[in-house]
Steps between C-alpha positions, in 0.01 A plus 500: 500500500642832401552803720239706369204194513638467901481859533116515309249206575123675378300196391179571431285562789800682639506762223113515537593568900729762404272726223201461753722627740638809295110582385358545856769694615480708205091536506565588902773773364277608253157556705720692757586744245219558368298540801783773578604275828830707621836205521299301249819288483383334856211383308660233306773352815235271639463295151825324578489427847109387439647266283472124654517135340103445672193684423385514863833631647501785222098571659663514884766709409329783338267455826784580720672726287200704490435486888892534543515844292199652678631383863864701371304771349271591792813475766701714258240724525474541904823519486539769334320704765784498721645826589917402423597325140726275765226396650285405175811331396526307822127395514536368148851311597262322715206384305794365308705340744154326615426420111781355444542317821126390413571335165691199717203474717218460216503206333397412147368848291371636753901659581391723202308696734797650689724502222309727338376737765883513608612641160203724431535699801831534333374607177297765709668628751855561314396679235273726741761552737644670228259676329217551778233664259447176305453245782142438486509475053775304508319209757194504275735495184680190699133357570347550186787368284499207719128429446566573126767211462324257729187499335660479113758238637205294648290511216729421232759275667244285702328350203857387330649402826420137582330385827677342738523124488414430793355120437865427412676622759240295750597254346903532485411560900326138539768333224760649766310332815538175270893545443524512927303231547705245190844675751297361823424176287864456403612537861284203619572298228700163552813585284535866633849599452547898470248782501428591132681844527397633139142464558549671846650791393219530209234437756630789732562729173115457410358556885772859428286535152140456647524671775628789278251507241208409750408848581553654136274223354246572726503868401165649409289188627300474831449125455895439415568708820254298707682161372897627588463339835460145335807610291657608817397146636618320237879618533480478839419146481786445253747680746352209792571222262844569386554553877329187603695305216843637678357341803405152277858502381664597836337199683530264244899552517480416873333191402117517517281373261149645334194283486476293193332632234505883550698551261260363227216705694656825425613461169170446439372789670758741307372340159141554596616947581690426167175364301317793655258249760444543867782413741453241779622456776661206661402329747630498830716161601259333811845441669831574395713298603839560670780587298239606233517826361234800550330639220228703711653825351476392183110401539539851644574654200269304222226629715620817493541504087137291518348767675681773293375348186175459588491866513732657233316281245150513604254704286503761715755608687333375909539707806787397725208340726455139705824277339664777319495706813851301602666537193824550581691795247850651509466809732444880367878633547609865474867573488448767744905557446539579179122698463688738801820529322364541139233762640798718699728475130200624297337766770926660538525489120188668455567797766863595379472490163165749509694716770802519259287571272307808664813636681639549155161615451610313142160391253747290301551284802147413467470231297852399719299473829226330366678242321701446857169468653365268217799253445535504869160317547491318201871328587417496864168317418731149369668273768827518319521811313844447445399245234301824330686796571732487188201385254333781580728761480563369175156568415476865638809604327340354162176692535673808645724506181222446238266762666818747468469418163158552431540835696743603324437396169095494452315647757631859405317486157186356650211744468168358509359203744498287200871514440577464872295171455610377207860542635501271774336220286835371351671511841212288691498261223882434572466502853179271482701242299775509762285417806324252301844339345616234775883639525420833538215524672619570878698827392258599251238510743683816707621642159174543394417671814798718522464592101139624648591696758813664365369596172213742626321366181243749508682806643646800351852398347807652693868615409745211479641639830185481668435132353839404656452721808171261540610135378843507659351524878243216382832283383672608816238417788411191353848385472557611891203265565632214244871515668384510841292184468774347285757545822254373759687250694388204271262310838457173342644292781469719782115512464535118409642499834194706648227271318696187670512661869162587446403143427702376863348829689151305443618189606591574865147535621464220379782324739428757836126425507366207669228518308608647123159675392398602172692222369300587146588854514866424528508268203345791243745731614818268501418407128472850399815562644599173272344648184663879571853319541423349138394822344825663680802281397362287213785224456689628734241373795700330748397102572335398816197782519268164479678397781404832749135364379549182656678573778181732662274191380776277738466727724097518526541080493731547779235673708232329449694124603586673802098493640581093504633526848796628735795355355386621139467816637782550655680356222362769217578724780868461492474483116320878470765596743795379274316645195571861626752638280437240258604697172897551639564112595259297242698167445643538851181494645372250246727269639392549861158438395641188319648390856139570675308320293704181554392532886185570421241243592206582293558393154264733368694788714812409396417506096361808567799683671691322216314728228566800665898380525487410142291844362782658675759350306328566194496843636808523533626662179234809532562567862849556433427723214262700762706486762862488364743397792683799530161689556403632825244233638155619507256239619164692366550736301309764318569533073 
């Protein structure tokens, strides 16, 4: 394949994408103008980031986008009744501190919301600071061009974008239950040798995958919303059967054996999720005998998807009522860290570069301020904007450039409203192709914007001094923002580290109470802390996370033996005791277990202090990640 066919890949329904793209931005150009809208520029920035691969996430975004702009627009306004500039600047710092901070708390399209309220204020409050006597026409301007795009953007792009298919990813969700259960199936089978690593990895890729998409797929649908706790089920129950698998395999090595025939049961049971039927689940041994390996947390878990499939797949979506009450999901999570830091970056941003900006009491450091503001939220919005920060500047510095052009160039012998519309039409049409066209489509997207805002398509054309005096400050803020993101301390394992404390910070309640309540609770929230790890560090997750899981499941067994009498009490008693500052001494303390369990008595005890000595071996590896051993030792600690 040639450079140039790498560099260009517009197939047909691409290039379709791309013109359909180019005409509603130009039709929401166009109506601005004409209706004599003042910055009719703004009017055409929401086609591109309205743009989405699913008709109802295009629907929910123009919902927030609208509700976003008029939350900015009215606060820019209040604002802007405050006696000192300083202190209009500060209030608007904070709606965009908040706004940003916000778009980490919000899940799915609904982090929209802030995102846009955080840069609108921006768009009003800069500008006004500025140039006082325009405040109240340039919100409405803001407003109306908004409403302008949104509408044309909805009604063209809607019908041509696709719905979501959401039928198919239920389905990749339930073929994924059926992967974890043929993983359980190969543990218990008679010739079990190794763990099928490549079909691990792929099943914890996909859980990374679905739990992604889940939210955007469910965009603009009430019923697909009601049925994400089934999804949420579903890969919950896949996280309790790779972890009860890791048990399987860990007590088969120490020699116990799993009743005859279960592994023929569950193959059949994944084949049935495979062929699309109802799962079922097994039966319960009467009496398992000693030496015999248990599979009640498997049972656990076919339930679990049973129950969960019952309701993602029913006609309509049910109420989480009688059964599905005690579904079990990965907890709600909110990375309270990072929302605080990114909301202190963009808020800081925001406030200098307008107080630069009106001590130098400078209009060309404008469009500087408010691209700070702007690429500060957008960038702060992303977990790793490192990842970002150079793509983007790439395409500002494209759309800066060609709207220097066009100023310089065109818009000077532009006289009527026809000619300012007919001149952008050529431009859109190449910037439509590039956000449709595969390669370039994640700089295109803020090259279109930038060629938007830095042209002033619609304004009086300006000296070439004045063009650079206005696009240079534009470059310049939003390669401040670019660079400073770029040169964040790159936090990959550090908050890797975090996640992994996090995950041993929930299990010592488990080990200090007598009686560990809201057992359920705790499993949701240590497999979210499972699934953010995933989404963190990718391939670079460190081995033994399943391990955590089963060593607060050991635990839990642990406490409940102990109600069997005195000397089982006494005995878990010495275990919790030894378990205290579990995450510095793993195979140490694994090995004291080891010698424990050998005095033990109860059989049933003694296998059971045995999986918490083995789930801290397989530990092992991800506690001395956490915990490196030249650390300082922190026995709980917070992320």
């Amino acid at each position: 394949m040639s450079a140039f066919a790498r560099l260009i890949q517009l197939d047909r329904p691409a290039l379709l994408h791309g013109l359909n793209l180019a005409l509603a931005a130009w039709l929401s150009f166009s109506i601005a103008v004409l209706l004599s809208v003042d910055n009719p520029f703004w009017a055409a920035m929401p086609v591109w980031v309205l743009s989405q691969a699913y008709r109802g996430l295009v629907y929910e975004r123009a919902l927030w986008r609208i509700l976003g702009t008029l939350v900015g627009a009215g606060l820019g306004l209040a604002f802007l009744h405050l006696p000192n500039p300083y202190l209009q600047l500060l209030g608007m710092a904070l709606v965009v501190g908040v706004a940003s901070a916000l778009t980490h708390v919000f899940r799915g399209a609904l982090s929209y919301l802030p995102m846009l309220a955080g840069i609108t204020i921006g768009v009003v409050v800069l500008p006004s600071v500025l140039t006082p006597d325009a405040s109240l026409d340039l919100a409405l301007s803001r407003v109306e061009c908004t409403l302008i795009g949104v509408l044309v953007t909805t009604l063209l792009c809607s019908r041509t974008t696709p719905r979501s298919q959401r039928k198919h990813y239920y389905e990749r969700v339930r073929v994924l239950a059926a992967d974890a259960l043929g993983l359980a199936a190969q543990a218990l089978g008679p010739s079990y040798d190794q763990p099928d690593l490549a079909l691990f990895r792929r099943i914890r890729q996909e859980i990374v995958d679905l739990d992604s998409q889940a939210r955007l797929l469910a965009a603009g649908s009430w019923d697909a919303y009601r049925r994400l706790p089934y999804v949420d089920a579903f890969l919950y129950a896949v996280i309790e059967l790779l972890a009860a698998s890791e048990v399987i395999v860990r007590q088969r090595e120490r020699g116990l054996a799993p009743a005859a025939d279960y592994e023929r049961a569950v193959l059949e049971q994944a084949q049935r999720l495979q062929d699309g039927q109802p799962l079922r689940v097994l039966r319960k041994v009467a009496v398992r005998q000693e030496g015999q390996i248990s599979l009640a947390r498997l049972r656990r878990a076919m339930g679990q998807i049973q129950r969960a499939e019952e309701g993602l797949f029913a006609a309509r979506a049910p109420a989480r009522r009688g059964r599905h009450r005690f579904l079990t999901i990965p907890a709600i999570s909110v990375d309270w860290p990072l929302a605080t830091r990114t909301g202190l970056i963009s808020g800081l941003a925001a406030f200098s570069a307008g107080g630069i900006a009106y001590a130098l009491a400078s209009p060309a450091l404008e469009l500087m301020a408010i691209g700070v503001c702007t690429f500060s939220i957008i960038l702060g919005s992303m977990p790793r904007p490192q990842l970002m920060s150079r793509t983007m500047f790439t395409g500002i510095a494209v759309g800066v450039l060609v709207a220097s052009f066009y100023r310089y160039v065109i818009q000077g012998y532009l006289v009527t409203d026809w000619q300012v519309i007919a001149s952008v039409l050529p431009f859109l049409v190449i910037g439509g192709l590039l956000r449709a066209n595969r390669p370039t489509s994640a700089w295109a997207l803020d090259a279109n914007m930038c060629f938007q805002l830095a042209s002033q398509a619609g304004m009086a054309a300006v000296s070439w001094p004045i063009i650079m005096k206005q696009s240079l400050p534009l470059l310049a803020g939003s390669a401040v923002v670019c660079s400073a993101f770029f040169l964040l301390p790159r936090r990959t394992h550090p908050r890797g580290q975090a996640l992994v404390r996090r995950v041993v910070r929930e299990i010592y309640p488990l080990i200090r109470r007598s009686r560990p309540r809201l057992f359920r609770v705790w499993r949701g929230r240590v497999a979210r802390q499972w699934v953010r790890l995933l989404h963190w560090m990718g391939e670079q997750t460190p081995q033994g996370l399943l391990s955590l899981i089963n060593l607060g499941h050991g635990v839990v067994a642990l406490k409940r033996l102990a109600k069997r009498g005195s000397e089982q009490q006494a005995c878990v008693r010495l275990v919790c005791e030894l378990l205290e500052g579990f995450e510095h001494q793993p195979q140490e303390l694994a090995q004291q277990l080891q010698r424990i369990s050998q005095s033990c008595a109860d059989t049933v005890l003694a296998q059971a202090i045995l999986d918490v000595a083995q789930s801290l071996q397989g530990a092992h590896a991800v506690l001395v990640y956490a915990y490196p051993p030249n650390a300082m030792p922190r026995a709980v600690e917070t992320s």
